[in-house]
C-alpha positions in Angstrom: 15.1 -1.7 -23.6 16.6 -2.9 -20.2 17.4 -0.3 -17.3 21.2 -0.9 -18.2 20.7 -0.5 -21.8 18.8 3.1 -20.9 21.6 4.4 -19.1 24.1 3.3 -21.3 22.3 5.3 -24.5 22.1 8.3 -22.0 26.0 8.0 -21.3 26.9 7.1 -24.9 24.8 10.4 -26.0 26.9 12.5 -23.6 23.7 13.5 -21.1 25.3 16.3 -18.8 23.4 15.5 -15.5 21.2 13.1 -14.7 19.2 12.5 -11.4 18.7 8.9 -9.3 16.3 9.2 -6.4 17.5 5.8 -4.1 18.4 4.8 -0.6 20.3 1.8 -2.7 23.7 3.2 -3.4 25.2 0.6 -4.5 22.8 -0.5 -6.7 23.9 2.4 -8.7 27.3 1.9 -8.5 27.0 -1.9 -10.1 24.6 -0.3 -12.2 27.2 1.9 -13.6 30.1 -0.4 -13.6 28.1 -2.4 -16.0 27.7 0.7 -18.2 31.3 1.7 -18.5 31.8 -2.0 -19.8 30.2 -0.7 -22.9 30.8 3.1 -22.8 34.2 3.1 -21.9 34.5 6.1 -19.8 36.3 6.6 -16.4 33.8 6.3 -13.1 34.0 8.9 -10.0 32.7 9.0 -7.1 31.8 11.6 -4.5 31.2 11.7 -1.1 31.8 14.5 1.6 33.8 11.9 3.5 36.2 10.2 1.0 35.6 13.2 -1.8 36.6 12.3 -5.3 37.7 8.5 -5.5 38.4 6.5 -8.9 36.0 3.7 -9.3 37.1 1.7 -12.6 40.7 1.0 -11.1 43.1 2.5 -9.3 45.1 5.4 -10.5 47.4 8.2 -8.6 46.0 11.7 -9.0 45.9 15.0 -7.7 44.6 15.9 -4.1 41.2 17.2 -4.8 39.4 18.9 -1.0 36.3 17.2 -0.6 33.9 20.4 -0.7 32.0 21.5 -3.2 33.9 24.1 -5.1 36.7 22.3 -5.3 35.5 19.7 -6.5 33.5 20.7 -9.5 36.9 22.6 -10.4 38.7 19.0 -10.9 35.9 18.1 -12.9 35.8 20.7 -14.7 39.6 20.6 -15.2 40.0 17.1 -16.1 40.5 16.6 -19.9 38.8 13.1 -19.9 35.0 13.4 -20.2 34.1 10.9 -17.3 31.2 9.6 -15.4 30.7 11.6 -11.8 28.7 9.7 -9.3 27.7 12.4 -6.9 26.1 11.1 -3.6 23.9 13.4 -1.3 26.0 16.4 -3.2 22.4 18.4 -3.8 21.8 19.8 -0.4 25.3 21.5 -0.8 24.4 23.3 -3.8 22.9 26.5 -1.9 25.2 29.1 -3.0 25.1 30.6 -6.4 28.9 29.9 -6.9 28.2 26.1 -6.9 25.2 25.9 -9.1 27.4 28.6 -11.7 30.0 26.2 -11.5 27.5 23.4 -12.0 25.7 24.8 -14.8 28.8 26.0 -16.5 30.0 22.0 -16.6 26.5 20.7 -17.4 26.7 23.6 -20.3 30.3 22.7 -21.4 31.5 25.6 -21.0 35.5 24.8 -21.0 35.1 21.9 -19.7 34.7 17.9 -21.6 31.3 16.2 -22.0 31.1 14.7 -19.0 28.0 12.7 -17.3 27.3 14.3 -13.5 24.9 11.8 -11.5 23.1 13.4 -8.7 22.0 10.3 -5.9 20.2 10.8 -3.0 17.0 9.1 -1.4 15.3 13.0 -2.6 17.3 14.9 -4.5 16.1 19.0 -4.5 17.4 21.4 -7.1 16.8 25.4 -7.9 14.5 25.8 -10.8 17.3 26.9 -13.0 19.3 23.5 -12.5 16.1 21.3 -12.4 15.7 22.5 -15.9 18.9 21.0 -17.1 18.5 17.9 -15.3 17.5 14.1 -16.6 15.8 11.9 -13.5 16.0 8.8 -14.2 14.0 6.0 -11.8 15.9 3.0 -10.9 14.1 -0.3 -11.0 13.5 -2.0 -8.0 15.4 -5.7 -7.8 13.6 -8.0 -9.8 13.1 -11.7 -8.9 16.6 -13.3 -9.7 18.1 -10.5 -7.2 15.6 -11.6 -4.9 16.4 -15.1 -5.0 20.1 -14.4 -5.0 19.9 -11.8 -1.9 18.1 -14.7 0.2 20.6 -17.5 -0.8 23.3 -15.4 0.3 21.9 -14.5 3.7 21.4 -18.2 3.8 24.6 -19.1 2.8 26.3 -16.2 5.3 23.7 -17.9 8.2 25.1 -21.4 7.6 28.6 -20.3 7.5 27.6 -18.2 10.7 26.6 -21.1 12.7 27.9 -24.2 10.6 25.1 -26.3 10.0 22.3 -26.2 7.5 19.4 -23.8 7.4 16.1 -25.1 7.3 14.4 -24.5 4.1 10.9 -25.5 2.5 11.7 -24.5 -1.1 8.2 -23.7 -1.8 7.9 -21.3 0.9 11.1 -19.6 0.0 9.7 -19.2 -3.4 6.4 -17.7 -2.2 8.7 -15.6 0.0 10.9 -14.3 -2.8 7.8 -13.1 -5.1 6.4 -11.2 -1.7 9.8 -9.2 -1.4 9.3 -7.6 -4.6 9.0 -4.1 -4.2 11.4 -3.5 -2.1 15.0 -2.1 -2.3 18.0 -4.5 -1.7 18.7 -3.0 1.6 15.2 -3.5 2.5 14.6 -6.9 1.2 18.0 -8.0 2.8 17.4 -6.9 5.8 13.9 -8.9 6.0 15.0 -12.2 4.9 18.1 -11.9 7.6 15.3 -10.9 9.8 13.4 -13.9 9.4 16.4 -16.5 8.8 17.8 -15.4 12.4 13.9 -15.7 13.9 14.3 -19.7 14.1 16.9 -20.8 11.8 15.0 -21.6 9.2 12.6 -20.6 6.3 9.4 -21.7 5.7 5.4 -20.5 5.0 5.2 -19.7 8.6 7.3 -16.6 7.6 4.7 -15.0 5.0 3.0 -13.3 7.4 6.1 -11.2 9.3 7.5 -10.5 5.8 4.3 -9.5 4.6 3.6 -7.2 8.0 7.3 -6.1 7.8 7.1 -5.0 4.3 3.9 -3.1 4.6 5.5 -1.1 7.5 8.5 0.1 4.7 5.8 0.8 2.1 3.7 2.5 4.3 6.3 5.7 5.6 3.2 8.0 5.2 0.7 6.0 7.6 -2.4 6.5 5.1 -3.1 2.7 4.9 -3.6 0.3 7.6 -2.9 -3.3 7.1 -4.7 -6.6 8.5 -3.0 -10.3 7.2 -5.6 -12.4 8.7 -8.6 -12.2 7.3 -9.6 -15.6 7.3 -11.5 -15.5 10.6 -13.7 -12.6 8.6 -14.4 -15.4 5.7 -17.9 -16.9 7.8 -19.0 -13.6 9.3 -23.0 -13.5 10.1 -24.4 -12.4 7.2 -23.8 -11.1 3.7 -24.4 -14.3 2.1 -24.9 -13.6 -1.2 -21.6 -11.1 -1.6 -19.6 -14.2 0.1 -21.0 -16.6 -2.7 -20.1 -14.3 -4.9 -16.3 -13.6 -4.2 -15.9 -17.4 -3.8 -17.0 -17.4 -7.5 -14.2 -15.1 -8.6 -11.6 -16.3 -6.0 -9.6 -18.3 -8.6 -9.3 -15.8 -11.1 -8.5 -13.1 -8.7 -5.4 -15.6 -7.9 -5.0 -16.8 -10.5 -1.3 -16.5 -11.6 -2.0 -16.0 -15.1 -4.6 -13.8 -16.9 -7.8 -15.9 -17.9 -8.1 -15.3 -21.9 -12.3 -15.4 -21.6 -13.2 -14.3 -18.0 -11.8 -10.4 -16.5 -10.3 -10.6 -13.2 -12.7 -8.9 -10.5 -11.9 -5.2 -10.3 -14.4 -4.4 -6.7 -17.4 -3.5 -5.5 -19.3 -0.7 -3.6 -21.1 -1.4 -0.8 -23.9 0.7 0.7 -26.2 0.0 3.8 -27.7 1.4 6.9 -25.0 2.6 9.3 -24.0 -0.2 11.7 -25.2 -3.0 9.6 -21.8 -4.7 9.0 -20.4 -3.0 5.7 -16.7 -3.0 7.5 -16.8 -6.6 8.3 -18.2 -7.1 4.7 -15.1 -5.4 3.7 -12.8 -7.8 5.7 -15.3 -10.9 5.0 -14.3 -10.1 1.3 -10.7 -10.7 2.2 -11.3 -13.7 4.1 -12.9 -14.9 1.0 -10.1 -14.6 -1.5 -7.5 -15.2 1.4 -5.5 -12.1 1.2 -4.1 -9.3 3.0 -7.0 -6.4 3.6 -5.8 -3.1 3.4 -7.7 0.4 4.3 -7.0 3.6 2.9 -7.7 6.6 5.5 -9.4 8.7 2.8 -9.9 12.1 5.3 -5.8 11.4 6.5 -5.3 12.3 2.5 -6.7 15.7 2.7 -3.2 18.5 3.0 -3.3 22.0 3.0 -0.1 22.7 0.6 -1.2 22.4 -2.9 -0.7 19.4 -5.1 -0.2 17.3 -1.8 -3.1 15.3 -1.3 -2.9 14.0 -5.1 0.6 13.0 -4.1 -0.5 11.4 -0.8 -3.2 9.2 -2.9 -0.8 8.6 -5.7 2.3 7.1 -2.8 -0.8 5.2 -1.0 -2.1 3.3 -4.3 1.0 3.0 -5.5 2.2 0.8 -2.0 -0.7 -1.2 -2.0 0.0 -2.6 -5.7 3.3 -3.4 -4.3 1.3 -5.4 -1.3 -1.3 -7.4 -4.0 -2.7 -9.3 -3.9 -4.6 -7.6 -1.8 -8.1 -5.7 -0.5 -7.8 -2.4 -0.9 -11.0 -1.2 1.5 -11.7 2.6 1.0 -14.4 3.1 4.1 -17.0 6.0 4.0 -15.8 7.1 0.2 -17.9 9.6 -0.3 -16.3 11.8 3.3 -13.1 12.5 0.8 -15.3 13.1 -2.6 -17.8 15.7 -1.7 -15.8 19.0 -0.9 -18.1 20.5 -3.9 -16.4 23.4 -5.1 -15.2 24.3 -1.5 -12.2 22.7 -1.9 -10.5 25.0 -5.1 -11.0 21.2 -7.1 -9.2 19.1 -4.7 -11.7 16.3 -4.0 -12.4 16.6 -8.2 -8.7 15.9 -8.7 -8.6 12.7 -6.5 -11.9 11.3 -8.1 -10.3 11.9 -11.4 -7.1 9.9 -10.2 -9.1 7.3 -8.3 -11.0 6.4 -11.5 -8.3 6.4 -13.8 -6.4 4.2 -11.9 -9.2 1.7 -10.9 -9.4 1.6 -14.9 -5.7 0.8 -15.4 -4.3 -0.8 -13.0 -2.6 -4.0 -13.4 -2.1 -5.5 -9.9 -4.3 -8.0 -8.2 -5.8 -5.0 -6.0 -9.6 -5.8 -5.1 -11.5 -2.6 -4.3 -14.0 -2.9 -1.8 -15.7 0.8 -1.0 -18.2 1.4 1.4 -20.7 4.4 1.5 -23.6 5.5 3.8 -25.1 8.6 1.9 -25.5 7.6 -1.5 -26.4 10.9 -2.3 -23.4 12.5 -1.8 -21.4 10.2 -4.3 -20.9 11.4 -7.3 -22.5 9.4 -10.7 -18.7 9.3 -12.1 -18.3 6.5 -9.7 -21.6 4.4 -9.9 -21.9 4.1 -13.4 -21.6 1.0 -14.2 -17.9 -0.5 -14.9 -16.4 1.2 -12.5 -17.7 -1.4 -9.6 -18.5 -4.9 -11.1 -21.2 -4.8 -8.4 -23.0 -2.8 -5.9 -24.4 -4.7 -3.1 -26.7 -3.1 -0.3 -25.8 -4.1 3.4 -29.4 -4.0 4.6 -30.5 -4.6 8.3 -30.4 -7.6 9.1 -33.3 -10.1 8.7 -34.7 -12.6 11.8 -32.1 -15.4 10.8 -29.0 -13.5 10.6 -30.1 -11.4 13.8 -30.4 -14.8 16.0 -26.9 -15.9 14.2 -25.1 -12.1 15.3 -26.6 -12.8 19.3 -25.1 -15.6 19.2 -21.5 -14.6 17.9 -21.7 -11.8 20.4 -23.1 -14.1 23.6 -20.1 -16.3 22.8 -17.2 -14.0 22.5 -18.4 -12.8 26.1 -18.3 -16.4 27.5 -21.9 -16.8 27.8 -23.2 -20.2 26.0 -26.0 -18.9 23.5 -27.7 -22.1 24.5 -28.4 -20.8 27.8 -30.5 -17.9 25.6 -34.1 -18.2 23.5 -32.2 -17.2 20.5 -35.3 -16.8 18.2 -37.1 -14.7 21.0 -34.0 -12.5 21.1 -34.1 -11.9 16.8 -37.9 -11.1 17.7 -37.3 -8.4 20.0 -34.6 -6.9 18.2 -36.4 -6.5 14.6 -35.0 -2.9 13.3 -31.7 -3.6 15.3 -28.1 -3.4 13.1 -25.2 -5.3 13.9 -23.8 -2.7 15.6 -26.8 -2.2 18.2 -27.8 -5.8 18.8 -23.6 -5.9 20.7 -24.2 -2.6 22.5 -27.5 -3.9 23.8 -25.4 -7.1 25.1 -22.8 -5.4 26.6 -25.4 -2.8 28.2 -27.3 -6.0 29.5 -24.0 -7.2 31.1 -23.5 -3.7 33.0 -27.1 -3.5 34.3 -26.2 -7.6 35.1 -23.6 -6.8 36.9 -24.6 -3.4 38.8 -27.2 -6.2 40.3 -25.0 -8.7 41.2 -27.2 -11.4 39.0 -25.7 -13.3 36.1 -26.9 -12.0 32.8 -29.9 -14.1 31.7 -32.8 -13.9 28.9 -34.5 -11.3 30.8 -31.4 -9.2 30.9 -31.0 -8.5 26.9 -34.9 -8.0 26.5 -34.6 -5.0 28.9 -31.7 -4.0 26.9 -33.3 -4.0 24.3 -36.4 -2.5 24.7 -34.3 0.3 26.6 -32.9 1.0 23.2 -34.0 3.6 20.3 -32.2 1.7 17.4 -31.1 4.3 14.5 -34.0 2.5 12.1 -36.4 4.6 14.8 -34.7 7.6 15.8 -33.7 8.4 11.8 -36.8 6.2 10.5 -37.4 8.6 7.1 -33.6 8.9 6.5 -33.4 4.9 6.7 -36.2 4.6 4.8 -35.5 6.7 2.1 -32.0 4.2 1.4 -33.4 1.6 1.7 -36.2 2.4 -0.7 -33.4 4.2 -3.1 -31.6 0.7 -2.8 -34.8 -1.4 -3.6 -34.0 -2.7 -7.6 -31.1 -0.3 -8.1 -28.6 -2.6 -6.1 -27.7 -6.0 -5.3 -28.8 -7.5 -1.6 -25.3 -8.5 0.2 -27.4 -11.1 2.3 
């Protein structure tokens, strides 16, 4: 049953009040016009400005004051039973002479069947008027509006200027599936955005549309967002995990369901701290070609009750609206190991995290990283939750030579000018992380000399350095001996 249909049964069965939560007011109002095309019924509306106005056509009436008490007396009074579209009217229902009045019409007492429609972008009510209320969600524009809110801004634009926009109809295509998700308002005010950028419309405007509709989805500023990932697709490293996402890549994008093969779900990455798991993470969007976004799992964490499920519930729910998409959910097992400390909190977001990594439907990818194993709890390594759980290890002689080299070069220095080889010798036991500190320690000491940073320069560095495989040897050990046949090696 459509959206239209829904609300038409609920008028035609005489529902007393009903509740839409949207910033999209006149999507309710067409909404509704479309309803009283079937249920025959006069339309209101209310607003504090213009009070009572007649929607359906125009008709003389009585002066009716715009506040609240005299207003729900016409209603009340009127001998038609009509539809009431009341806009932002909740917040002035704080006195107990309004919500009697209220209750009395939603109750029919002397007064017709009438529909009341409470909108607002968060409509609040007293318990007792809650109670007697419907809600009813309104569906976001689907792609038909889309397309028809970007050819009229196209349209107003060329009548704006009098010449032709610029279009590439496969990019305007690509465009209108990436707005959905969004309101009207929001979606029209995009597309004007980007038509009014350069005249024009094309692929080059995926990634400001995709950027501008993750700062709308994103109000609560749990998830951070990255479009270009494919720089991250050849990072040192992790080979194996990157010949492995390339083997799933065209099912994960595929725009249809493949009848024999699932589509990829994620996978759990552990490893010594330092060794790369976080450009893993965004290698893994390089490699399918998509948006990478990171969930801030300790900024979930709120002291009211019942919050922190809800700030979990908002933040997966934007990032289906972003897919396809890498959802990356770093140090996981910081926001599921509050124990019994928490009065159940962390248990209630596992429980939500795994039934919705069982049921979703979007293209979301989840990549989660972990460095105490221990602390995660067996709910989420069994297996079928992950497809896979690959171990970030440190990195071997070949891969260390390749992560000097990445590191000399982004500081201008020519890695040919360096003995490579001798380098990945000297810094056996070194992560990721500690082979650029030892660089960019080399280039202080460099410079506090006034010589240019040479050879000789990095093998101080690095023999001036306790790497984290020394200073925590049995902690490092016991992972990676925990890791040895029980995971996957990412390189």
């Amino acid at each position: 049953m459509s959206e239209l249909e829904d609300l038409t049964t609920l008028v035609r069965a005489a529902t007393p009040l009903l509740v839409i939560e949207t910033v999209d007011e006149q999507r309710v109002i067409e909404c509704f016009r479309h309803v009283i095309a079937q249920a025959l019924r006069p339309l209101w509306r209310w607003t504090l400005t213009d009070g009572l106005t007649r929607l359906d056509f125009s008709a003389p009436g009585a002066e009716v004051a715009n506040d609240v008490n005299s207003t729900l007396e016409a209603i009340r009074a009127a001998p038609e039973r009509g539809i009431y579209l009341l806009f932002d009217f909740d917040g002035l229902l704080g006195y107990a002479m309004s919500q009697r009045q209220l209750r009395e019409i939603v109750q029919r007492q002397r007064s017709a069947a009438h529909t009341l429609v409470l909108v607002g972008a968060k409509v609040t009510l007293p318990e007792e008027l809650e109670a007697l209320a419907l809600r009813v969600p309104l569906s976001l524009p689907d792609l038909k509006e889309l397309a028809a809110i970007l050819r009229g801004e196209a349209l107003a634009w060329q009548r704006e200027h009098g010449r032709r926009l610029e279009v590439d109809n496969d990019a305007a295509r690509t465009l209108v599936r990436n707005l959905v998700g969004l309101s009207a308002p929001d979606a029209r005010r995009i597309v004007r955005k980007l038509i009014y950028n350069d005249g024009a419309l094309n692929a080059q405007d995926l990634p400001e549309l995709m950027q501008s509709k993750f700062d709308l989805l994103n109000r609560s500023g749990l998830l951070h967002y990255e479009y270009a990932t494919a720089s991250f697709a050849d990072v040192a490293g992790v080979a194996k995990l990157r010949d492995w996402v390339a083997r799933r890549r065209a099912v994960f994008l595929a725009a249809t369901p493949d009848p024999v093969l699932d589509p990829p779900k994620g996978v759990l990455l552990l490893g010594v701290q330092g060794c790369g798991k976080s450009l893993a993470a965004k290698a893994i969007a390089g490699g399918f070609g998509v948006p990478l976004v990171r969930l801030d799992f300790g900024a979930l964490y709120d002291k009211y009750q019942g919050e922190t499920e809800k700030n979990l519930r908002e933040a997966l729910a934007s990032t289906e609206l972003l897919a396809p998409c890498v959802l990356w959910i770093d140090e996981i097992e910081k926001g599921l190991a509050g124990g019994g400390e928490d009065g159940g909190v962390s248990r209630r977001v596992l429980g939500y995290l795994l039934t919705w990594m069982a049921e979703r439907k979007a293209k979301v990818f989840v990549v989660a990283t972990a460095n105490a194993v221990q602390e995660l709890p067996a709910e989420l390594l069994r297996k079928g939750r992950f497809d896979e759980i690959f171990f970030v290890d440190l990195p071997r002689a070949e891969v260390r030579a390749a992560i000097f080299a990445m590191h000399l070069k982004r500081r201008q220095l020519d890695p040919a000018g360096f003995d490579l080889p001798a380098l990945a010798a000297a810094g056996e036991g070194f992560s990721g992380a500690e082979i650029e500190q030892a660089i960019v320690s080399a280039l202080y000491d460099a410079a506090g000399n006034g010589a240019p940073p040479d050879q000789s320069a990095v093998l101080a560095a690095l023999k001036a350095t306790h790497p984290l495989s020394v200073l925590m040897r049995e902690q490092v050990d016991a992972l990676r001996a925990w890791a040895q046949g029980r995971c996957v090696a990412a390189d």
